[in-house]
N, C-alpha and C positions, 0 to 999 in steps of 0.2 A: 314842647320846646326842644328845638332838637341841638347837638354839640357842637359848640364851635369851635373847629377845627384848628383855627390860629392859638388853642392854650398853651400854655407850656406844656412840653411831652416830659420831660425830666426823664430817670434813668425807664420807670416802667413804660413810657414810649417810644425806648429803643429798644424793646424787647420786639413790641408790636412792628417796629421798623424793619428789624432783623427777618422775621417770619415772612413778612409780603417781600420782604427784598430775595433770601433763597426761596423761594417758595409759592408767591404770590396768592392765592386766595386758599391755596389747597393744605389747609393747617393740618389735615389729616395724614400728613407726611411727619407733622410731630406729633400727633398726639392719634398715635391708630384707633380707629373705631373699635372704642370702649364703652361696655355696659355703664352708664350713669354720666356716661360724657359724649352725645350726638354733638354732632356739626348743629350748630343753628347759629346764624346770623341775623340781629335785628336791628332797628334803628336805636341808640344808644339817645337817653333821656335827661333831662335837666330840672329837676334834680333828679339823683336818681335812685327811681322804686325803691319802694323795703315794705313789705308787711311785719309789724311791729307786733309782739307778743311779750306784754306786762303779768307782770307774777300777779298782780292783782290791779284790777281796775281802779283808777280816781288815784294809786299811790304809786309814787315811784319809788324804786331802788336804790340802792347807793352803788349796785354793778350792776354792767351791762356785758350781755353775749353780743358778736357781731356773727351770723353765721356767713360767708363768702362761700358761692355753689362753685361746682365744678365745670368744665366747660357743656354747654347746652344742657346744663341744668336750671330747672326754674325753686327760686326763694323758698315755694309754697311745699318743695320735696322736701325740707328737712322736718315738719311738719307731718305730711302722707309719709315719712318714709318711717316713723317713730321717735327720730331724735331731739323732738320739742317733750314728747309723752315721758322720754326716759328722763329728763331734764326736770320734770315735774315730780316724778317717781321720787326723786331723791332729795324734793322738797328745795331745790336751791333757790333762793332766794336772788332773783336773778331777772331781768327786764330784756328781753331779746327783739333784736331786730335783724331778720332774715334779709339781707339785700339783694337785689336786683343785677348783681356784676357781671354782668353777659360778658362774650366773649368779643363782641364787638367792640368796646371801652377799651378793651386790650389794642386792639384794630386798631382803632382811630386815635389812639394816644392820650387818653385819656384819662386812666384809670386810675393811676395817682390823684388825680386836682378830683377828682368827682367824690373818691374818698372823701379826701383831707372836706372840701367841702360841701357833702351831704351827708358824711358818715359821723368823723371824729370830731367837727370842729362842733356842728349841734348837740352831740351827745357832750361834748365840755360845758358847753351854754347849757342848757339842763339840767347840768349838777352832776353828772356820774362821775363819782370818786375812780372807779376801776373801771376800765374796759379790756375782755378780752374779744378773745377771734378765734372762733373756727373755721377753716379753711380746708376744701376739700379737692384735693389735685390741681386743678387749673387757682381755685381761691385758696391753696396754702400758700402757692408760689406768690398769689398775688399781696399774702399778708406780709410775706420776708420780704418782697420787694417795697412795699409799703417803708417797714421799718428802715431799712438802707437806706431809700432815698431823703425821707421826711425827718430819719434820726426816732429817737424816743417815740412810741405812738402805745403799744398794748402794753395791758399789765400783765400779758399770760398769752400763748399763741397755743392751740391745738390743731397740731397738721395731721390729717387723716392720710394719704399716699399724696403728698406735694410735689407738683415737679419741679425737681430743681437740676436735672439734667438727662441728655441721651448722649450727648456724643462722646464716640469713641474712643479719641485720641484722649481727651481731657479726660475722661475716665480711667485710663491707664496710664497716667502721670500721678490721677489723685492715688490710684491703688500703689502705683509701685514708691512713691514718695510720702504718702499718709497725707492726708489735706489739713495738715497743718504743718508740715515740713514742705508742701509744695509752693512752688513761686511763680507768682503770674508773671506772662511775659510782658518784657518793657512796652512794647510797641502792638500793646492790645488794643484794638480799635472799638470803635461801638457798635459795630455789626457782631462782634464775641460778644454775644449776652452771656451763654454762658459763663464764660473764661470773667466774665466781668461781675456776676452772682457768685462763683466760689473764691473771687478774692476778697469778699467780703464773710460769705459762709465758714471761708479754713478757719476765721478768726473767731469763732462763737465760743470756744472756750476758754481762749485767752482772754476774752472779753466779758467771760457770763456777769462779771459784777456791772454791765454797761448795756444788755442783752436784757428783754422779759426772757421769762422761764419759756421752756418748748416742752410741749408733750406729742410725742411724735408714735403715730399709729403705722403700719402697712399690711397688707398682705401678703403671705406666703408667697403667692405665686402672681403680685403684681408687678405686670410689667417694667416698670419704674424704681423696683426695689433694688438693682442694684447700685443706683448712686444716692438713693434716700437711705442704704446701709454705710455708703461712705459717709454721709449727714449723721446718719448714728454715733459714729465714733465721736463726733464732738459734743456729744448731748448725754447728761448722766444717765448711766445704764437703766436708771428705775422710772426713767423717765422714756422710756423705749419701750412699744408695744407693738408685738405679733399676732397675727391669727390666722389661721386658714385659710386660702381663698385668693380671689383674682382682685380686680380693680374693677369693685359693684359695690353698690349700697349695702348687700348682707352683711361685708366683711367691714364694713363702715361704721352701721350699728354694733357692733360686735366690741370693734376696736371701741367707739363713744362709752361707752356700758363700763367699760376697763377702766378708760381714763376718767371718765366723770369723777368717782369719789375722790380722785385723786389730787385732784384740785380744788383752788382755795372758792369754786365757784357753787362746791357744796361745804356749810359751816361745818367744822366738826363739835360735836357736844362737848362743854368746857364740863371735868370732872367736878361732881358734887360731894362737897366734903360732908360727911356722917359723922358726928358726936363720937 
C-alpha cells in the first residue's frame, strides 16, 4: 500500500519541502556522499516496515529500543553492523524494533504521521511502559523532530552524529551569540527548517525538566560535528560522547559501546546488603 500523499505534513514535512524546494531531488547537496549514508530512493510503505527483535520470544518487555537508520540505510544494518549484538552483550532487557524510515518518508512528507502511526501509537497499545530511540544522522534529526512537532514521545533519545544543521550564517550567529542567548528571527518562514529546528533546540536546557534525556555521540572528524558541538552545549557534559573517526558505522559502534551502559536501557544491579 503505498502513501497518501494528501496527509498532514506537519513541521517534519517542511523539512522535506525545504530540500525539493532549494534543491529539488539532489539531497546530496545536503547530506555529501557519506560512508553509511548512499542516496537511495524508494517507494515509502503503509505501514511502515520494522524488523522486530524481542529480548525473548512469546514475552514482552516493559521497554522498547526504536532504532531510526540513517539516510540510505537499511533497518537490517544495525543488526550486521553489531549494534543488536552489543545491546544483547549487556543483557538489557529491552524489545527492539529496527524501522524502515527511508529517506523518501522525509520526501513525501510523511514521516511524522507514519511514526506516530506505525511506530509509537502500537508500541502504547502493547503495553510498553518506556520507549527509547536511537537515531543515526538522518534518524536522530528525525527523532528531535518527532519530539517538536508531536510534543512528549521518548523516554530517552540517543543521537549518534544527528543532523541538526549546515548552514553557515545560522551557524555563526549560534557561535557568536551561544544557542541559547540566540534569537530567531521574527519573520522566519517555513522554507528555514533550520532556523525553525534551533528555535526549538536553544531551548533544551532551559526546558530539560520537559525534554527526555539525550545522549549524544559524534565523531572526531564528522562532518556535521560543528553544529552537533553547538547541540552539545545544551546537553550535560556526561552525557556527550567522542571518538575518532568520520561519519561511518565504525565510529558509531564505538560511540553505542560508550553510551550503552549509560542508560537506563541496561539495569543497573541494586546493592545486596550482607549481614
Amino acid at each position: 500500500m503505498h502513501v497518501d500523499r494528501s496527509e498532514r505534513r506537519g513541521f517534519l514535512g517542511e523539512l522535506a519541502s525545504q530540500w525539493r524546494w532549494r534543491m529539488g531531488w539532489t539531497l546530496s547537496l545536503v547530506f555529501a556522499p557519506i560512508t553509511g549514508c548512499q542516496l537511495m530512493l524508494r517507494e515509502p510503505q503503509v505501514p511502515m516496515p520494522r524488523h522486530e527483535y524481542p529480548y525473548q520470544a512469546g514475552e514482552r518487555q516493559s521497554r522498547l529500543l526504536v532504532f531510526l537508520p540513517g539516510r540510505g540505510d537499511r533497518p537490517e544494518q544495525f543488526e550486521e553492523e553489531g549494534l543488536l549484538a552489543d545491546l544483547r552483550a549487556q543483557n538489557a532487557r529491552v524489545d527492539v524494533w529496527a524501522v524502515d524510515a527511508h529517506l523518501n518518508y522525509y520526501y513525501q512528507r510523511v514521516i511524522g504521521e507514519r511514526l506516530r502511526a506505525d511506530v509509537l501509537e502500537p508500541a502504547r497499545a502493547l503495553g510498553y511502559d518506556e520507549i527509547y530511540v536511537l537515531g543515526i544522522s538522518l534518524g536522530g534529526l528525525g527523532a528531535l523532530m518527532y519530539e517538536k512537532e508531536y510534543g512528549p514521545a521518548w523516554d530517552g533519545m540517543i543521537l549518534l552524529a544527528p543532523y541538526v544543521g549546515t548552514e553557515k550564517e545560522l551557524y555563526r550567529q549560534l557561535q557568536a551569540e551561544g544557542p541559547e542567548n540566540w534569537t530567531p528571527p521574527e519573520d522566519m518562514t517555513w522554507d528555514q527548517f533550520q532556523y525553525q529546528l534551533w528555535s526549538w533546540l536553544r531551548l533544551f536546557r532551559v526546558e530539560a525538566d520537559q525534554r527526555p534525556p539525550v545522549w549524544l555521540g559524534v565523531g572526531d572528524d564528522d562532518r556535521f560535528r560543528p553544529y552537533i558541538d553547538v547541540f552539545a552545549q545544551l546537553l550535560p557534559p556526561e552525557r556527550v560522547y567522542r571518538e575518532p573517526g568520520a561519519h561511518r558505522w565504525s565510529v558509531w559502534r564505538q560511540l553505542w559501546k560508550e553510551i550503552l551502559p549509560a542508560t537506563p536501557l541496561v539495569l543497573k544491579e541494586e546493592p545486596v546488603d550482607t549481614p
